[in-house]
N, C-alpha and C positions, 0 to 999 in steps of 0.2 A: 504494500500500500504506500510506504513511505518512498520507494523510488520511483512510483506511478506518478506522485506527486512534485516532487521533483521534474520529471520529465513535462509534467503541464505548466511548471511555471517559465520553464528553460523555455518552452516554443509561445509560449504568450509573449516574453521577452524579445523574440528575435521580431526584427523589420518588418514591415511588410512586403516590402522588395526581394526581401531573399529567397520569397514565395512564388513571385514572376520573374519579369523580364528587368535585367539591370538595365538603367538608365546611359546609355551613352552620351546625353544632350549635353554639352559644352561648348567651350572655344578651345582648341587645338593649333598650337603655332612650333612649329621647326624651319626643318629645311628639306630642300630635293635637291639631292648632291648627283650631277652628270658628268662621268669622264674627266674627274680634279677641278669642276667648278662648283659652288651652290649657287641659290637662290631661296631665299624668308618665303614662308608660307603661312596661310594662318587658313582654320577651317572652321567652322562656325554648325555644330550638330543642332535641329530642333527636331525633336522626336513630334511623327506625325502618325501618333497610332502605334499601337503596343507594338514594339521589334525594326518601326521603319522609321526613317529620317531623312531631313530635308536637310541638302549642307550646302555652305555657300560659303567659297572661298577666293583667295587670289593670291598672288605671287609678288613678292617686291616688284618696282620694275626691272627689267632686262635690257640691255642695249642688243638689239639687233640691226646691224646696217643703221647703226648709227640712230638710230632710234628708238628712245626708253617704250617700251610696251609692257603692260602689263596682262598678265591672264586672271583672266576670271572662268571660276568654275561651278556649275550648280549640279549636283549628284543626289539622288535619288536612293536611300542605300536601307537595306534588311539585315539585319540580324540571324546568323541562321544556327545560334543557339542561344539559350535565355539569359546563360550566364558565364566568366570566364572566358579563357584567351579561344579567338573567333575568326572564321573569314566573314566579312561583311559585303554580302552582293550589293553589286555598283548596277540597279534597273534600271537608269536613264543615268546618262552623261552629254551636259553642253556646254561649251569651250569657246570662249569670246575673248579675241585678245583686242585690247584699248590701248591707241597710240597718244602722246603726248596733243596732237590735234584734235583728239575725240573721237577720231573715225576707230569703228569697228570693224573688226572681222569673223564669222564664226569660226573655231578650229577644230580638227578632226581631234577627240579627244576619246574611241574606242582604247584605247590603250588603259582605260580606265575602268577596268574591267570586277575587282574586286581588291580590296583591303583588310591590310589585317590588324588586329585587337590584339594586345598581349593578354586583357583582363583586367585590366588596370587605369592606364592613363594615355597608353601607347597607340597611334594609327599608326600603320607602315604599307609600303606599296613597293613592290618592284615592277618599274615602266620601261617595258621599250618600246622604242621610236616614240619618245616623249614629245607629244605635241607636234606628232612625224616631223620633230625635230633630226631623227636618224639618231640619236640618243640614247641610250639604255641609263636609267635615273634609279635613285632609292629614294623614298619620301621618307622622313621620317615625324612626328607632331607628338608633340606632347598637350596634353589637357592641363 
């Protein structure tokens, strides 16, 4: 009776979270380190419905051909377990890089295929032809 008792106050105690899905929603900033350069990232989780998320991020700017551009990303992403280190399916990806003028451009950004969760505070990604840049990249972010 006494350790019955015991056991019902231990799970009264514990979260309600640790019951479903952990909360990935945050801001998340590192870097994508490609072939001995980086570039600052920063990623923005909002949980839209138990497991899926809405992220919305961008890149420092980059000088390409002599012009600072920055990337913007909106990712679409699932959870494809409740809790603990994860791949996170990438269901929509769209890639808009913005020049120091304003013009935009959309950019191929399937390379953005899935990411991973240590369990913790960690996103990571291994991308090649980053932004068919012909690039093989590692994202790394911290929360």
């Amino acid at each position: 009776m006494r350790i019955r008792s015991v056991t019902l106050l231990l799970a009264a105690a514990l979260p309600l979270s640790a019951c479903g899905y952990e909360s990935l929603e945050g801001d998340y900033d590192g870097d994508i380190d490609c072939d001995g350069g980086s570039v600052a990232m920063s990623l923005e989780l909002e949980e839209n419905g138990t497991g899926f998320y809405d992220a919305i991020g961008a890149t420092e700017p980059i000088t390409l051909d002599g012009t600072p551009t920055i990337f913007l990303f909106e990712l679409s992403l699932e959870q494809s377990e409740a809790k603990g280190a994860q791949t996170l399916d990438v269901d929509e990806a769209a890639c808009t890089s913005l020049v120091e003028s304003g013009a935009t451009a959309e950019v191929d950004c399937s390379d953005f295929d899935e990411l991973g969760y240590d369990g913790e505070n960690t996103l990571s990604a291994e991308i090649g032809n980053f932004l068919s840049t012909g690039l093989d990249c590692e994202m790394v972010l911290e929360r």
